[in-house]
N, C-alpha and C positions, 0 to 999 in steps of 0.2 A: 455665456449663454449657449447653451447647448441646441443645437438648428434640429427641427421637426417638421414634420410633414406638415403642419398646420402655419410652419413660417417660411415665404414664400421666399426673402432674402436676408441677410445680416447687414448690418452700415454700421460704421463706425465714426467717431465723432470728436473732438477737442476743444474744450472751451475755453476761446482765445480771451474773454473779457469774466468780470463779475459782475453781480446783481441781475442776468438776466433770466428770466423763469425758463425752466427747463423745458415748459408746451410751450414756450412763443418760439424758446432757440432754434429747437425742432422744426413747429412749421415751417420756421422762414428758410431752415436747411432742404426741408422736403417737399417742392413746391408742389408735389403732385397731390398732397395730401392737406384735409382739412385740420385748424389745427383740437375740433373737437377728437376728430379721428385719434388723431393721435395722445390727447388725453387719454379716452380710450386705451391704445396700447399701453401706457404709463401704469394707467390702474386695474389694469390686468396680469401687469408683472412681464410685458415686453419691452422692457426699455429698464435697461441699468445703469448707473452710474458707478463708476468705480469700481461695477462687479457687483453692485446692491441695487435691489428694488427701491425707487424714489414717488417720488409725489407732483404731480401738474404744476405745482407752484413753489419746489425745489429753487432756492436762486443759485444759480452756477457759481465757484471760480474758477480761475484761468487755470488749466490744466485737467481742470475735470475729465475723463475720459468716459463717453454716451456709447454704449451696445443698443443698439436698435434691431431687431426682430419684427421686421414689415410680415405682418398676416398674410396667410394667402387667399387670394378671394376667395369667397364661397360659391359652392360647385353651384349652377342649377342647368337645367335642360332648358333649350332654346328652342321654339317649336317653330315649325316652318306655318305659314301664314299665308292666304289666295289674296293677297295685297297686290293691286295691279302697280306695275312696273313702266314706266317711259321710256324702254332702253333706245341707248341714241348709237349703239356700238355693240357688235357680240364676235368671236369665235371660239374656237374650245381654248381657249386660255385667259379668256377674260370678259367682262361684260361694264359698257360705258352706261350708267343711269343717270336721268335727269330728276333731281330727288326734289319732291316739291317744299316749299317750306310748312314748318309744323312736325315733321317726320323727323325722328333722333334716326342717328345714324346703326348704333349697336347696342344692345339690351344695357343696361345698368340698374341701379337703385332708383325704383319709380318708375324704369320703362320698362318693362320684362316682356314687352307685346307690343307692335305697331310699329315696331322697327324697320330700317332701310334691310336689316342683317335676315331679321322674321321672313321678310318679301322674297329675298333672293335666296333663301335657304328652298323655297316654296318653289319658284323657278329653276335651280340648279340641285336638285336633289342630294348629289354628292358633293355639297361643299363641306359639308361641317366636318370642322377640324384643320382646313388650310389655313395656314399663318397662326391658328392657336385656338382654343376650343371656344373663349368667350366675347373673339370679332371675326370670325369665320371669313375669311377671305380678303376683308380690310386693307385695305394700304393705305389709304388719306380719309378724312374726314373731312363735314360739314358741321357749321353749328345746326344745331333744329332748326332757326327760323332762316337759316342762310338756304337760298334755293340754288339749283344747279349742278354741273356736271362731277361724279365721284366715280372712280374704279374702282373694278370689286372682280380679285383674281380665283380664278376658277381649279388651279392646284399647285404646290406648296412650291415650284419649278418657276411658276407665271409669278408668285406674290414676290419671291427671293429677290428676282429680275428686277421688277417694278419697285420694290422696296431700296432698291441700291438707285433706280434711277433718279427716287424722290430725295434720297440722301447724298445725291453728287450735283442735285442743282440741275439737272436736266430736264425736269419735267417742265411745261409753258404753262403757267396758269393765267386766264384771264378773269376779271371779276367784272360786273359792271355796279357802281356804288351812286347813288345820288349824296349828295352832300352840303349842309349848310351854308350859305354865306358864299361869295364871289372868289374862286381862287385862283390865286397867281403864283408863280407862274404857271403857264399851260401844258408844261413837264416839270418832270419831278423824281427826286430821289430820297426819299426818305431812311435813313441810317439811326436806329435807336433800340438799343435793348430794352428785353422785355420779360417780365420775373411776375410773381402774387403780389398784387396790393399789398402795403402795407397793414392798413386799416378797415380792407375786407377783402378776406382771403377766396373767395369768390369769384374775386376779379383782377385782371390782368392790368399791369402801368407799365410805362418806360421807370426805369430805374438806371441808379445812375451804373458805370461800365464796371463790370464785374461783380454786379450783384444777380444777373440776370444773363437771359442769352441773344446774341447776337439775331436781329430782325434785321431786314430790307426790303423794306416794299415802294416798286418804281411806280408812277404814274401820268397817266396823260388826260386833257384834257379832251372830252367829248364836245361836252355843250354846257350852254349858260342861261337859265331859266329865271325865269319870274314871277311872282305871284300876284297876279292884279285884284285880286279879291278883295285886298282893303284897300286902306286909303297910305298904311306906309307898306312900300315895297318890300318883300321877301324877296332875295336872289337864292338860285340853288346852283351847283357843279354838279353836272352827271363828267361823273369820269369812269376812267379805264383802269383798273388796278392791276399791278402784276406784282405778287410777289415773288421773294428769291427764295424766302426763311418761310415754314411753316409753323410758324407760334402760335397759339392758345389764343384765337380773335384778333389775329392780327392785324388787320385793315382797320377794325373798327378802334383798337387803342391806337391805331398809328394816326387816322381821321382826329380823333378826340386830341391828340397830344399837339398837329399843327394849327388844332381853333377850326375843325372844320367837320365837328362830329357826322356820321352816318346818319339819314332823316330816318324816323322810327326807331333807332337806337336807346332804351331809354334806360339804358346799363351803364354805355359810356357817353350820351347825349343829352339832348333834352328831355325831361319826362311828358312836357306837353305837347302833346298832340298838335302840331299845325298845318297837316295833310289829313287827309284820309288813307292812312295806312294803318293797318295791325300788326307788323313786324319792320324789321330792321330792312332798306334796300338795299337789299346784296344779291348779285346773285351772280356763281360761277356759270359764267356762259361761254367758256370756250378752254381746251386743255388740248397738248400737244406731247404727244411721248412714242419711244420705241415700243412696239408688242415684241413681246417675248419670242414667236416663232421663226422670223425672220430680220428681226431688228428693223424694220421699216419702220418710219415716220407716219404715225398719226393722227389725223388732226378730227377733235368731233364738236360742235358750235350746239348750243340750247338757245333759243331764240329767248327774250324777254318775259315773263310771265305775266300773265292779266293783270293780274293785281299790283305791278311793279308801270307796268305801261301804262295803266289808267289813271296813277299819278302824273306821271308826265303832260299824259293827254288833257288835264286842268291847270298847266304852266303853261305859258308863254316862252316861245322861242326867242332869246337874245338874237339879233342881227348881228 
């Protein structure tokens, strides 16, 4: 396969087993991708076998040799947006915002507006283009309905910095999560890879060691709630999450996989509603890291949000 401007990398591939379709082997090799997506490239003539154009439902055998040609995104303009901002941190090398839930973090398919990326483009004039043209400043993310504290580096000097601290384990995240059911102990360590669903590529599972990547998320126990409203008790955990590993939802697959789903969660949770909540309780409320200009420590806290506190305020405090 010959690399073009329109193909953003090459991968290359071995098929260690037979009978399995060529779009499933794919997906489950390329987690970042849907495995329609990659039908898609299949029957567009990005993806060869052997050196030949193949078909979605190709069955492999062992030794097969897969040329994969990943597309390169398609270009578009990102417009700056008077979206107000909660910043909770600023100097010329970076800016701490408190992103409220419902807010995607950086344009993609279906959000091309209304973004964390729109907001701060709007604020910092000369950001687009730091760390890459299509998350202009980015170094970590939130999910949408996840609220709370995200850095967003103001030139490619601040992102480099900050992107090496995220990747040595340095950075302190705190999350605060409410969670089902009574949990013990009051610390915690939780130790579990994490890869695509099997069964829907969608979403995020522990899978077993070496199909998936290394996750760690510590925890401690805040408080222990109650719900008197009916006649059989609901207990809930508000804890303290810290993770070590920044995976694709990780608090909330590592909640679901100990029996102690995320309340509002209803991806890796319950679907029914037994609060008055409209999204998942999470919310990053506290982060600790070097800034860029002098390598100082520091520390910037988001207090709880309304709509996260007004749950609480209808539970009962365990004694």
């Amino acid at each position: 396969m010959t690399m073009d401007s329109s193909i953003e990398k090459q991968l290359e591939f071995v098929s260690d087993a037979a009978g399995h379709r060529l779009d499933k082997f794919l997906a489950e090799k390329l987690s970042g991708y849907s495995r329609t997506e990659v039908q898609r490239w299949i029957k567009s003539g990005n993806v060869l076998v052997n050196g030949s154009p193949s078909r979605p439902g190709y069955r492999l055998e062992p030794g097969d040799r897969i040329t994969v040609g990943v597309p390169a995104p398609e270009p578009y303009e990102i417009a700056p947006e008077p979206i107000p901002l909660d910043v909770r941190y600023e100097d010329e090398d970076l800016l701490v915002v408190n992103k409220p839930a419902g807010m995607v973090t950086h344009p993609s398919a279906g959000h091309l507006s209304g973004t964390l990326v729109n907001a701060v483009l709007y604020h910092v004039p000369d950001l687009a283009g730091v760390g890459g043209v299509e998350r202009p400043g980015i170094v970590h993310r939130l999910d949408k309905d996840t609220s709370g504290l995200i850095i967003v580096a103001k030139n490619d000097r601040a992102h480099r910095f900050l992107q090496a601290q995220f990747k040595g384990r340095e950075v302190e995240k705190r999350y605060e999560a409410l969670l089902f059911g009574f949990l013990t102990p009051r610390k915690g360590r939780i130790e579990a890879p994490i890869g695509r669903d099997v069964r829907d590529r969608k979403k995020m599972s522990v899978v077993p060691p070496g199909k998936g990547r290394a996750a760690i998320t510590r925890y401690k126990v805040v408080g222990y709630y109650r719900d008197e409203r009916t006649s059989a008790r609901q207990y809930y955990t508000l804890v303290e999450a810290m993770p070590k590993t920044g995976r694709t939802h990780q608090i909330r697959v590592h909640m679901a996989y100990i029996g102690h789903p995320i309340v509002g969660d209803r991806v890796y949770g319950h679907r029914k509603r037994r609060l008055p909540i409209q999204r998942h309780f999470l919310h990053a409320g506290y982060i600790r890291f070097k800034r860029p200009k002098d390598e100082a420590w520091i520390e910037v806290e988001a207090e709880l949000p309304a709509d996260l506190q007004a749950v609480l305020d209808i539970l009962s405090l365990e004694e």
